[in-house]
C-alpha positions in Angstrom: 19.2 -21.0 69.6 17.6 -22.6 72.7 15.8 -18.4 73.1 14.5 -18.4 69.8 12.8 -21.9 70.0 11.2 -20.8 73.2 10.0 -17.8 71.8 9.7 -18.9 68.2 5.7 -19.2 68.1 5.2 -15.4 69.6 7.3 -14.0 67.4 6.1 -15.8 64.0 2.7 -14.7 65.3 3.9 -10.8 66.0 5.3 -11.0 62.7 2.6 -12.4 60.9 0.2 -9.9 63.0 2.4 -6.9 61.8 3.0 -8.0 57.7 -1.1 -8.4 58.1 -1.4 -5.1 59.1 0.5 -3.4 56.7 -0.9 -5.5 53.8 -5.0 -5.6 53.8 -5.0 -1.3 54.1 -2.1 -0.9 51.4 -3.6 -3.5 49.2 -7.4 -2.0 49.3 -5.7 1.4 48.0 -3.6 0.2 45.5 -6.4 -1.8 44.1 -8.8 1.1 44.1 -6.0 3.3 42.1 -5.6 0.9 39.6 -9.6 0.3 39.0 -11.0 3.5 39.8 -8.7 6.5 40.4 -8.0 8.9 37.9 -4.9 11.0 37.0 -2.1 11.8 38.0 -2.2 8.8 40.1 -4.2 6.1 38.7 -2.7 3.0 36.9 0.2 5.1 35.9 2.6 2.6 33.9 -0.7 0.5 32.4 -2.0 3.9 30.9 1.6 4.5 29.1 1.3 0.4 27.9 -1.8 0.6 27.2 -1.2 3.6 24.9 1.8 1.9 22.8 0.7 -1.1 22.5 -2.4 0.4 20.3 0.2 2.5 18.6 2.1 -0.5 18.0 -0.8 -2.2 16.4 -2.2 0.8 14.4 1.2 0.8 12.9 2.1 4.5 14.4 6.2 4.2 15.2 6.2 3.9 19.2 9.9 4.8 19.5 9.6 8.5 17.9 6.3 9.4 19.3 5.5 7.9 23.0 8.5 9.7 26.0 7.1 6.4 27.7 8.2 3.6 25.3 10.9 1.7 26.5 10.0 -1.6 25.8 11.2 -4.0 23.2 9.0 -4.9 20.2 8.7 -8.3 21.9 6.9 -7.2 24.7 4.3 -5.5 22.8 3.2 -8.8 21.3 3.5 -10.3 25.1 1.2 -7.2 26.2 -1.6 -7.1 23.4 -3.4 -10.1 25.1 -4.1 -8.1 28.2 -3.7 -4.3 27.0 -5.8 -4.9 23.4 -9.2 -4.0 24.1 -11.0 -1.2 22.8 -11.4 -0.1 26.6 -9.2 0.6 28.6 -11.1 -0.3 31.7 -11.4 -3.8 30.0 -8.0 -3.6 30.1 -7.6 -2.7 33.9 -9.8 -5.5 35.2 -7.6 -7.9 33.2 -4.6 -6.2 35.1 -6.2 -6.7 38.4 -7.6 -10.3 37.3 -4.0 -11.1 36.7 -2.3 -9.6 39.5 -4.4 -11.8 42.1 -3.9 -15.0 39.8 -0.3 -14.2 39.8 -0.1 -13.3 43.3 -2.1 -17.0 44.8 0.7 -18.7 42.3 3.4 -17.2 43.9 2.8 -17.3 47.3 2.1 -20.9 46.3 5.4 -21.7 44.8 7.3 -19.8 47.4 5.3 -22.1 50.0 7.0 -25.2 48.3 10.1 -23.7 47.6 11.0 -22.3 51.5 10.3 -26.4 52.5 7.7 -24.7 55.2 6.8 -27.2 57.9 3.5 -25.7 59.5 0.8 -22.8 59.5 2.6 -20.1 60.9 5.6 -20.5 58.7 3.4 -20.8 55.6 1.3 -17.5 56.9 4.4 -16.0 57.1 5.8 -16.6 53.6 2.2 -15.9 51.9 2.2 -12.6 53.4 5.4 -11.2 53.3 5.0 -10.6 48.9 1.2 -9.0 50.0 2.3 -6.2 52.5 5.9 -5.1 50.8 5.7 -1.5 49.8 7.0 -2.4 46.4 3.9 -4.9 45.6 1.6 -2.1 46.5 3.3 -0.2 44.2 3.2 -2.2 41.6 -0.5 -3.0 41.8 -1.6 0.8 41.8 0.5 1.7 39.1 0.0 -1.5 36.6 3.5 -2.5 36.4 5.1 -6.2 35.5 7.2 -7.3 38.2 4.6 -9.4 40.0 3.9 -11.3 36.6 8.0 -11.1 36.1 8.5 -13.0 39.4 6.0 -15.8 39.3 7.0 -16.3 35.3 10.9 -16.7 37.0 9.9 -18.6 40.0 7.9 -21.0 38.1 10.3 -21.3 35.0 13.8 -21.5 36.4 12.5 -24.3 39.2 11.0 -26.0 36.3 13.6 -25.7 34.1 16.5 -27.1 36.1 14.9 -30.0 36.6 17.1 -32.8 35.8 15.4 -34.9 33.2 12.6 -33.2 31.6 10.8 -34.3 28.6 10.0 -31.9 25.3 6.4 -31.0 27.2 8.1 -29.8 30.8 11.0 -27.6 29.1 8.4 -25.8 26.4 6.5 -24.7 29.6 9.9 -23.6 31.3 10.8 -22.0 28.6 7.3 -19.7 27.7 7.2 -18.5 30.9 10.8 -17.4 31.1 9.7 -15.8 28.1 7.1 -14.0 29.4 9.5 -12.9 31.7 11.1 -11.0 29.5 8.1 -8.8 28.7 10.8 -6.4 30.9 14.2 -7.1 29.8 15.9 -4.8 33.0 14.4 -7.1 35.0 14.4 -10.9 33.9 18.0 -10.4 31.7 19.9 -10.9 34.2 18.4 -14.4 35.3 19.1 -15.6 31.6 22.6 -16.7 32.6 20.7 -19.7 35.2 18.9 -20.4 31.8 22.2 -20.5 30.0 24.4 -22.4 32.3 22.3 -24.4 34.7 19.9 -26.7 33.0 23.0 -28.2 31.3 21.1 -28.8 28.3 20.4 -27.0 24.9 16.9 -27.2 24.6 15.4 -25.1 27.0 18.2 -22.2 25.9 17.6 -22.7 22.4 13.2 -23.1 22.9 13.8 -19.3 24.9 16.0 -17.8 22.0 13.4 -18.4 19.7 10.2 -18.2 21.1 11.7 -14.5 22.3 13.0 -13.9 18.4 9.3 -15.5 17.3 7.6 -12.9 19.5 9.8 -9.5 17.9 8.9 -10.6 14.6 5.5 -10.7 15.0 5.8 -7.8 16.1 7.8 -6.1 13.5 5.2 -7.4 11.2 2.8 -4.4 12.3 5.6 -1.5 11.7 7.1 0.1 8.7 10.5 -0.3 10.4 12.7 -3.4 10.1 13.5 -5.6 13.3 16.7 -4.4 13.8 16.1 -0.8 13.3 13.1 -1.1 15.6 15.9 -2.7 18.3 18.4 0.1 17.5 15.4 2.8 18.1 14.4 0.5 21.2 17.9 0.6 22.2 19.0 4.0 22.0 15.8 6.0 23.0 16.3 3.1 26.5 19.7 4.1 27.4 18.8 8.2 26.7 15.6 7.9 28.6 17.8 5.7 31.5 20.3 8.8 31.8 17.5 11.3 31.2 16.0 9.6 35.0 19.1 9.0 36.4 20.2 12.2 36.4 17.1 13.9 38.2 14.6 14.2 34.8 12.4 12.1 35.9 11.8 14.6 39.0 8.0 16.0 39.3 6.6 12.5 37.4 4.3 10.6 39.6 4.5 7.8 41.4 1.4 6.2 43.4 0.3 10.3 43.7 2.9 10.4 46.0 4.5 13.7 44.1 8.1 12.4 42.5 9.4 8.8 40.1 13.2 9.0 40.5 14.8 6.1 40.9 17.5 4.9 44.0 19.7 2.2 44.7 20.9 1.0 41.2 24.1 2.1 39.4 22.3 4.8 37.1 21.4 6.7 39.4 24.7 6.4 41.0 26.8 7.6 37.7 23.8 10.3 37.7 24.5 11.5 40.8 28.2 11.5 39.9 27.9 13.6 36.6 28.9 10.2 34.5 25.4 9.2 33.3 27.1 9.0 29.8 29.0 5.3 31.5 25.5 4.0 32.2 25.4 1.7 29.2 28.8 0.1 29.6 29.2 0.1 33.3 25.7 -2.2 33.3 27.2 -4.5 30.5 30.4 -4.8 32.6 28.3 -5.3 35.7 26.0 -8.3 33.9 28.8 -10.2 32.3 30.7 -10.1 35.5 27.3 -11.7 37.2 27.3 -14.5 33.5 31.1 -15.5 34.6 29.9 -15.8 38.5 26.5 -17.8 37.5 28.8 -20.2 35.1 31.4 -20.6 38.0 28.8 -21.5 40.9 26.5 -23.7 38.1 26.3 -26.4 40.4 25.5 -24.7 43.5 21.5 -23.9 44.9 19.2 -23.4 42.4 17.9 -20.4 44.8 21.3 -19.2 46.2 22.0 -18.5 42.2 18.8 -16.7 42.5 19.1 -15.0 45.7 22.8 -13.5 43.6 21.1 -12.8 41.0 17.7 -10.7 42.0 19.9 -8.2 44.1 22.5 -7.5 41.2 19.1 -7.5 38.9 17.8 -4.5 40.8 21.1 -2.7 40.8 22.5 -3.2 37.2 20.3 -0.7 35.4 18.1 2.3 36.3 15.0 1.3 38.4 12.5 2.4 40.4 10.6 1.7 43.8 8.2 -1.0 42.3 11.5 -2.9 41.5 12.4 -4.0 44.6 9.8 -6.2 44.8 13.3 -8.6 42.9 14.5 -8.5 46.8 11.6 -11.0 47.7 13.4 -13.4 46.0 16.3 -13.1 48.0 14.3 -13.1 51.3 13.3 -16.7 49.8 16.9 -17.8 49.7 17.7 -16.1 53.1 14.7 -17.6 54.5 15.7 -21.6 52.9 19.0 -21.0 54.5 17.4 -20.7 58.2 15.5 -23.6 57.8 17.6 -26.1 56.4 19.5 -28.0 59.2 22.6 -29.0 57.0 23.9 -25.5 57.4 25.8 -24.2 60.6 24.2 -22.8 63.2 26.2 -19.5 62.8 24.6 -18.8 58.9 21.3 -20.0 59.9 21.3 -17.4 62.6 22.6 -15.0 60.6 20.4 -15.8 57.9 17.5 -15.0 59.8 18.3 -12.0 61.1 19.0 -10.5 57.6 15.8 -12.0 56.8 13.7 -10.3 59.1 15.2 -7.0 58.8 14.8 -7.1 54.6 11.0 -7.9 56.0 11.3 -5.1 58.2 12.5 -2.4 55.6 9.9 -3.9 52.8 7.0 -3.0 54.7 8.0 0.8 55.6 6.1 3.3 54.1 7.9 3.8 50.1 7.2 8.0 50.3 9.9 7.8 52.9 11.9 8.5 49.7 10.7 12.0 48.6 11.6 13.4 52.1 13.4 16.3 51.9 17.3 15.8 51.6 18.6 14.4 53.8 15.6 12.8 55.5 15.1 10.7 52.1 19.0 9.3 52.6 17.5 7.0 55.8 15.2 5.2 53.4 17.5 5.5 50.1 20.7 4.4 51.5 19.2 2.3 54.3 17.1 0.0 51.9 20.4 -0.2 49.7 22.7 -1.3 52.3 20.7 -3.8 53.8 20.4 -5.2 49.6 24.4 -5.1 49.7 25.0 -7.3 52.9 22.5 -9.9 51.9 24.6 -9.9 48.7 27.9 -10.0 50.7 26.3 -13.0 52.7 25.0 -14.7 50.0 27.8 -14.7 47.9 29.6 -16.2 50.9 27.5 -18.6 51.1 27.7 -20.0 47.2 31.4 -20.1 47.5 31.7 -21.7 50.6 28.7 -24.6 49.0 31.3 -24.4 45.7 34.5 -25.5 48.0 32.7 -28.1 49.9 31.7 -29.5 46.3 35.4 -29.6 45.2 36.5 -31.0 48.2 
């Protein structure tokens, strides 16, 4: 401990040096593909939103005629305020409008949230979401996480504060909502909603606003809202195999020549010949993570949250621009090093796993399409560094549980 204080300042500033680095180059390209490049690489996913949400609203049924739509009719609704202009390069500048909004909020709440104490650390924390490969990614190609994780952030810190009034948990709860624009992504983090306010309302406001949002939407199809949700449903866990297996092989992804997904249990039971257990295995696999969440209620907000992003990525079939939900973790390895009522051994430890998740988030993400089995150092790397900061944080909410009980 006495080494890293002496040295602390040079390495903050290498590190902040180095995330700096990788982020101003990476985030000037994937800015340009999302404004200006055209295809195969430009604005992937917001070109295949953009396209159903006008089917939606022209009444044309999504589900039988758009490969990409794998959505719920909630998220449509959620969508048509930033995809429902007669442009679609309207519709982009909104995108990129919204990403920077979204990304100043976050690095703003993940300032308060890690407790930093001066510049560096604060430099640190804003950069680390601006270099990662994965919020590149996401950027270029016009995907949701970075709107998914500032709508979490924000809601669940709101939301389990103790004592709110009507006004406080109707925010908490719309922006949870909005965070489930991608159910793969923000379902998992429903159990926190469920179990660890400790209060109906805010459950009960996100039920409904969610229920409010699909019916709106059914309102501009010929299909009922549960058969829209049974076409929803089905076409999802066919198109999930589909991927998992190696169909989504050839797609494209940043122009960087291939879209399969890694490092989640689909692709696992693809890569086993069991893609036809994708739909229960996930169930099991997220009402396991509902009995752990209820059991540790009363630990860290953000230890819960830590649990939760890294089984989030892993539950269901995603892809590269998804592990930006490992940030989150980082957050909760990173409050663990700083907080002085810990031991010395876990904040140590902490640390380290937090700066080699920094480490492996800003490597280059067409490490992946290497040929086999060059591709297994980033695959399997990235994935096993996920599964011991889940080991270690899992430790760490059962060992905060016993010294509760006792």
């Amino acid at each position: 401990m006495k080494i890293w204080t002496y040295h602390r300042p040079r390495l903050l500033g290498g590190a902040i040096a180095l995330i700096s680095a990788a982020a101003l180059p990476r985030l000037v390209y994937e800015f340009t593909r999302l404004l200006w490049l055209s295809d195969p690489s430009g604005a992937i996913d917001l070109k295949q939103r953009y396209q159903e949400v006008h089917f939606w609203f022209s009444g044309e049924p999504v589900y039988s005629q758009l490969n990409s739509a794998v959505y719920p009719p909630a998220s449509y609704t959620m969508l048509l305020p930033f995809l429902g202009y007669p442009s679609l390069t309207v519709a982009k500048w909104i995108w990129a409008l919204t990403s920077i909004v979204a990304l100043i909020w976050l690095a703003n709440l993940l300032i308060n949230q890690t407790q930093t104490k001066n510049v560096i650390e604060r430099a640190l924390v804003v950069m680390t979401p601006l270099a990662m490969y994965a919020t590149g990614i996401t950027i270029g190609n016009g995907q949701l996480t970075i709107h998914i994780l500032v709508s979490l952030v924000a809601g669940l810190t709101l939301m389990c504060q103790r004592k709110n009034g009507w006004g406080k948990d109707l925010l908490a709860s719309l922006l949870i909502v909005v965070a489930l624009v991608k159910p793969t992504l923000a379902v998992p983090f429903f159990w926190i909603v469920l179990f660890v306010p400790g209060r109906v309302r805010p459950t009960l406001m996100v039920g409904l606003g969610y229920v409010a949002l699909a019916w709106l939407a059914a309102a501009f199809q010929e299909s009922d809202i549960f058969s829209l949700h049974h076409d929803w449903l089905a076409y999802g866990i066919k198109a999930a195999a589909w991927s998992s297996a190696g169909g989504g092989a050839g797609g494209s992804d940043g122009g960087l020549g291939g879209d399969i997904g890694y490092g989640d249990l689909h692709s696992l039971m693809g890569t086993l010949g069991l893609s036809e257990w994708n739909f229960p295995v996930s169930i099991l696999v997220l009402l396991a993570l509902g009995c752990w969440v209820y059991w540790h209620r009363c630990v860290d907000l953000w230890l819960l949250v830590g649990v939760v992003a890294i089984v989030a990525r892993v539950w269901t079939y995603h892809r590269v621009y998804d592990d930006m939900l490992i940030l989150l973790s980082m957050v909760t390895l990173f409050r663990i090093a700083k907080q002085d009522a810990n031991s010395n051994t876990d904040r140590v430890v902490s640390g380290m796993l937090f700066a080699i998740a920094l480490i492996a988030s800003l490597v280059p993400a067409s490490l992946r399409l290497l040929p086999s089995p060059w591709d297994l150092f980033f695959k399997a790397g990235q994935t096993t560094i996920w599964m011991v900061m889940l080991i270690f944080l899992l430790a760490q909410a059962q060992c905060k549980k016993q010294m509760q009980v006792s």
